[in-house]
C-alpha positions as CSV (number, residue, x, y, z in Angstrom):
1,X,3.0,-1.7,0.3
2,X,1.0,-1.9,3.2
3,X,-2.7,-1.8,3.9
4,X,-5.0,-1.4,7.1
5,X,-8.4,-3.3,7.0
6,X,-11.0,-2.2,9.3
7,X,-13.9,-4.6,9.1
8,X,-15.9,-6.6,12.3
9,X,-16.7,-9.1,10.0
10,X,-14.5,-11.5,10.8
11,X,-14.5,-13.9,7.6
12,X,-14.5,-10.9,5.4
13,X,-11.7,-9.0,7.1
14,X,-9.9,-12.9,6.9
15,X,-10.5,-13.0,3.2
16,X,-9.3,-9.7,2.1
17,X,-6.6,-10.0,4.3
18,X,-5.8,-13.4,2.5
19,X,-6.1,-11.8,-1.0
20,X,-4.4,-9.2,-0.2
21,X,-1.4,-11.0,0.8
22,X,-1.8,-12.9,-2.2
23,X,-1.2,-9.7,-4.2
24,X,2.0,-9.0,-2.4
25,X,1.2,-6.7,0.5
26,X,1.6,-6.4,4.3
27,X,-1.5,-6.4,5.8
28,X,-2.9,-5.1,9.9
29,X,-6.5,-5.7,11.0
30,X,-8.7,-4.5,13.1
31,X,-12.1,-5.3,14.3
32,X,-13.7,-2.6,15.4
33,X,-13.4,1.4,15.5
34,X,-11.2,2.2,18.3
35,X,-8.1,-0.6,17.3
36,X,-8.5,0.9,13.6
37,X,-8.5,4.6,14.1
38,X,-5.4,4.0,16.8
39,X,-3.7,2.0,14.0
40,X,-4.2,4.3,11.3
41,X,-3.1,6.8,13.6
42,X,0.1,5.2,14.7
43,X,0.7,3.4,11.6
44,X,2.6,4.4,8.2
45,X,0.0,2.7,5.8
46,X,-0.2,3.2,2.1
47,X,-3.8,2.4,2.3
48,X,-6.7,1.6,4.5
49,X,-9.8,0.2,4.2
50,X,-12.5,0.7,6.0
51,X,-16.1,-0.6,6.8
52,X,-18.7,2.1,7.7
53,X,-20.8,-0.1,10.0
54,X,-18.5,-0.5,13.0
55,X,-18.8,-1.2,16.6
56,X,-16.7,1.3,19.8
57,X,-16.6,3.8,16.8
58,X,-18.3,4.2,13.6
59,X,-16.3,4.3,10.5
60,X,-17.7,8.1,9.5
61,X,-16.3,8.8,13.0
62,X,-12.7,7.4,12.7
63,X,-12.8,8.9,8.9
64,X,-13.1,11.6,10.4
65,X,-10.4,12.0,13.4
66,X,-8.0,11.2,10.8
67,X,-8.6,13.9,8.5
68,X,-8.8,16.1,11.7
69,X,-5.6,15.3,12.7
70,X,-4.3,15.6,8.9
71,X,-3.4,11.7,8.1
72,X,-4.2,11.7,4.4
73,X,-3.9,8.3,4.1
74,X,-5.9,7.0,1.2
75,X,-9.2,5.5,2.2
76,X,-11.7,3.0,0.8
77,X,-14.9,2.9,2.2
78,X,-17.0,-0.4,2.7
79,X,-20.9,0.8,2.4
80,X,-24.3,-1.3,2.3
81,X,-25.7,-1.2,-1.5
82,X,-28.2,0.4,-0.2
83,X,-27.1,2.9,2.1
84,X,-26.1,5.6,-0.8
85,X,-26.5,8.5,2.1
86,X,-23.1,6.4,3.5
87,X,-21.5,6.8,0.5
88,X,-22.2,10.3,0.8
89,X,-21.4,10.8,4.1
90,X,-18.2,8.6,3.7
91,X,-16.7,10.9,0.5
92,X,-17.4,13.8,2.3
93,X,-15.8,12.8,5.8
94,X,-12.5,12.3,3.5
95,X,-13.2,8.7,1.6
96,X,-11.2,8.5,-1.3
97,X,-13.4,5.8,-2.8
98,X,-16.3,3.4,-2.0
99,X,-17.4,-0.3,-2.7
100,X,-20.9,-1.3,-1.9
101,X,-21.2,-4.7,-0.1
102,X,-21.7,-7.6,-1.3
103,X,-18.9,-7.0,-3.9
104,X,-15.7,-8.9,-5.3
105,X,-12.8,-9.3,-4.2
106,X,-11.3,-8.7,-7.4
107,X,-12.9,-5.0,-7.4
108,X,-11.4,-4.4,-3.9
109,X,-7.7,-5.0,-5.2
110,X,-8.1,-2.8,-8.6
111,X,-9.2,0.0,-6.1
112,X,-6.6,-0.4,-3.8
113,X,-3.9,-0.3,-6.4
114,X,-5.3,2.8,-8.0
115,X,-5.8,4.6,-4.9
116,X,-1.9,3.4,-4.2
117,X,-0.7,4.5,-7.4
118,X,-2.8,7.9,-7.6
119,X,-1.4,9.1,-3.9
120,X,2.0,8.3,-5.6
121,X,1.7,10.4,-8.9
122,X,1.0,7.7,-11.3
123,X,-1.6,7.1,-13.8
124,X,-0.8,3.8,-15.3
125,X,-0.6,0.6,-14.0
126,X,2.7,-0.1,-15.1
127,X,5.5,2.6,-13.5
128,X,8.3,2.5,-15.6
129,X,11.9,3.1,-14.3
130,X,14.5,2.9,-17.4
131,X,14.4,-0.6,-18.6
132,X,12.7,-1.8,-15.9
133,X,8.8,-2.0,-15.8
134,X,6.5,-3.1,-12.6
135,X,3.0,-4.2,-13.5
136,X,1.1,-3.5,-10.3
137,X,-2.0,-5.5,-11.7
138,X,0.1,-8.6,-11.6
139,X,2.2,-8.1,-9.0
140,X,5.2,-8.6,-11.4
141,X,8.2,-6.5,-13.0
142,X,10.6,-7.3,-15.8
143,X,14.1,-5.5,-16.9
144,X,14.7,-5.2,-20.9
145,X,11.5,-7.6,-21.2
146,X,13.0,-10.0,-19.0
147,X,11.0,-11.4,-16.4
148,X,12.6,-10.7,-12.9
149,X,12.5,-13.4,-10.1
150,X,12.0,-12.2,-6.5
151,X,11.2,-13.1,-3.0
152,X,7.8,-11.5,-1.6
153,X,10.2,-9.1,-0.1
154,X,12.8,-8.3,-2.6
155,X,9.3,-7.6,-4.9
156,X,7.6,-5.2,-2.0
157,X,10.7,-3.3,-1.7
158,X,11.0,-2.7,-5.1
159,X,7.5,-1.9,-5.7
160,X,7.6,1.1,-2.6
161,X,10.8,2.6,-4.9
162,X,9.1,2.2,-8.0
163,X,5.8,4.3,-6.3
164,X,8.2,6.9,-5.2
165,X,10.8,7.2,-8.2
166,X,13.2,9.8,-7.7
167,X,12.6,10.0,-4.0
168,X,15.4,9.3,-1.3
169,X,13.2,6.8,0.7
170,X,15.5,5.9,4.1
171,X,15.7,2.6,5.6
172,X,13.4,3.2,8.2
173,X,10.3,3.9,6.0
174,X,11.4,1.2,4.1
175,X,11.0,-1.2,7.2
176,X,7.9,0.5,8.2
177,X,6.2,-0.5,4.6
178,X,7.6,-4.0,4.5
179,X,6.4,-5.6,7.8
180,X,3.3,-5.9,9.8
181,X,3.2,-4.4,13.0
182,X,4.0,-7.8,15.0
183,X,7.1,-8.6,12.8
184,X,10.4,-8.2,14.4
185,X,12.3,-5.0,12.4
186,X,15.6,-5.1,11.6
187,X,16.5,-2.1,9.4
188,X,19.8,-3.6,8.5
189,X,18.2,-6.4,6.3
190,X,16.7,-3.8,4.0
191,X,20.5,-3.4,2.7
192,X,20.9,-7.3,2.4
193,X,17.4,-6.8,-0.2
194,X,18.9,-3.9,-2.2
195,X,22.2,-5.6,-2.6
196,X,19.9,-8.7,-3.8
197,X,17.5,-6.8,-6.2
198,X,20.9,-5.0,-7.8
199,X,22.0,-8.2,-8.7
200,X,19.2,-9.7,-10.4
201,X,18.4,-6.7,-12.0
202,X,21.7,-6.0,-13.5
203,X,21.1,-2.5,-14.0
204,X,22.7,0.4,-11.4
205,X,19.0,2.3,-10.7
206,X,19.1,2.0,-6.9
207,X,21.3,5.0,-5.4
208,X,23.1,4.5,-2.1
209,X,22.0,8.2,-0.2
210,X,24.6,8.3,2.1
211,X,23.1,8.8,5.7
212,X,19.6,9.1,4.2
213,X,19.1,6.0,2.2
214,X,17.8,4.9,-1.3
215,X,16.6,6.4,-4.3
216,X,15.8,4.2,-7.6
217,X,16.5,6.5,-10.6
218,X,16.3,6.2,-14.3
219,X,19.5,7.6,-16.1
220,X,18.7,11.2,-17.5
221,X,18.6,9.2,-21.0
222,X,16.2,7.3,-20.3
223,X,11.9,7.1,-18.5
């Protein structure tokens, strides 16, 4: 999954970004209003947060242009604790959430994943695909109970099919999920990872699309 922060604060934006990438996603900054709403614009992101109190362009203002322009990107909103008209003016510009400042980190991430899992149809922290369960809380998924083992990338690839069970997802949104926007994209390695994750998981869920890509599937017997 992949997230956009928008925050001028530089040790702030440096420590979500950090926790963040902790929890397993690709993460872009930007510092002020202009770089965020071109990224958001430009971008494929599965989430963006965003600080209110921005300098070139305010974040009600860059809420805004993207709604305009019909980029319903999921949006947290970063608001002074005592600025409720912010809040008010953020949900109504298009926010999907809020978190006042000062605030944890820790209430930043659950956010983010539910705003993540909500856009994607699911209720539940853990999305179930047959016998194999990802727990988006702790970044970790299991087949038949059985822990699985993966690399950072082998786990995001499998956590953007999990989100979209049951979609054909092609290679190129794939790569656009995976990577930051300064990494060097290659969508022929996304095969080398599907090969990989088939193999440790053992089970035959990921479906070969010819000419469109991937689709992780339970069997019709099973969630």
């Amino acid at each position: 999954m992949r997230i956009l922060i928008v925050e001028d604060d530089i040790n702030l934006n440096r420590q979500l970004a950090e926790a963040l990438k902790e929890a397993g996603y690709v993460v872009d900054t930007a510092f002020d209003g202009e770089e965020g709403h071109f990224l958001g614009d430009t971008e494929p992101y599965d989430a963006i947060i965003l600080d209110i109190g921005l300098p070139e362009m305010d974040g009600i203002t860059v809420l805004e242009k993207w709604r305009g322009a019909g980029r319903a990107t999921p949006v947290l909103i970063l608001t002074a604790r005592d600025r409720w008209s912010d809040k008010v003016a953020g949900i109504d510009a298009g926010a999907d959430d809020y978190v006042a400042k000062p605030f944890h980190v820790e209430e930043v991430l659950a956010r983010i994943r539910a705003l993540i899992r909500r856009a994607a149809g699911h209720a539940s922290s853990e999305i179930v695909c047959g016998p194999v369960r990802l727990d988006t809380k702790s970044s970790k998924a299991t087949v038949d109970g059985k822990p699985l083992k993966l690399t950072s990338h082998e786990y995001r690839l499998l956590a953007y099919l999990m989100h979209h069970k049951g979609e054909v997802v092609s290679r190129t949104e794939l790569v656009e999920h995976m990577y930051d926007q300064d990494f060097d994209r290659d969508s022929n390695t996304i095969e080398v990872f599907v090969g990989r994750l088939r193999k440790k998981m053992g089970v035959d869920l990921i479906e070969t699309v010819r000419g469109l890509g991937y689709r992780i599937q339970a069997p019709t017997n099973a969630n």
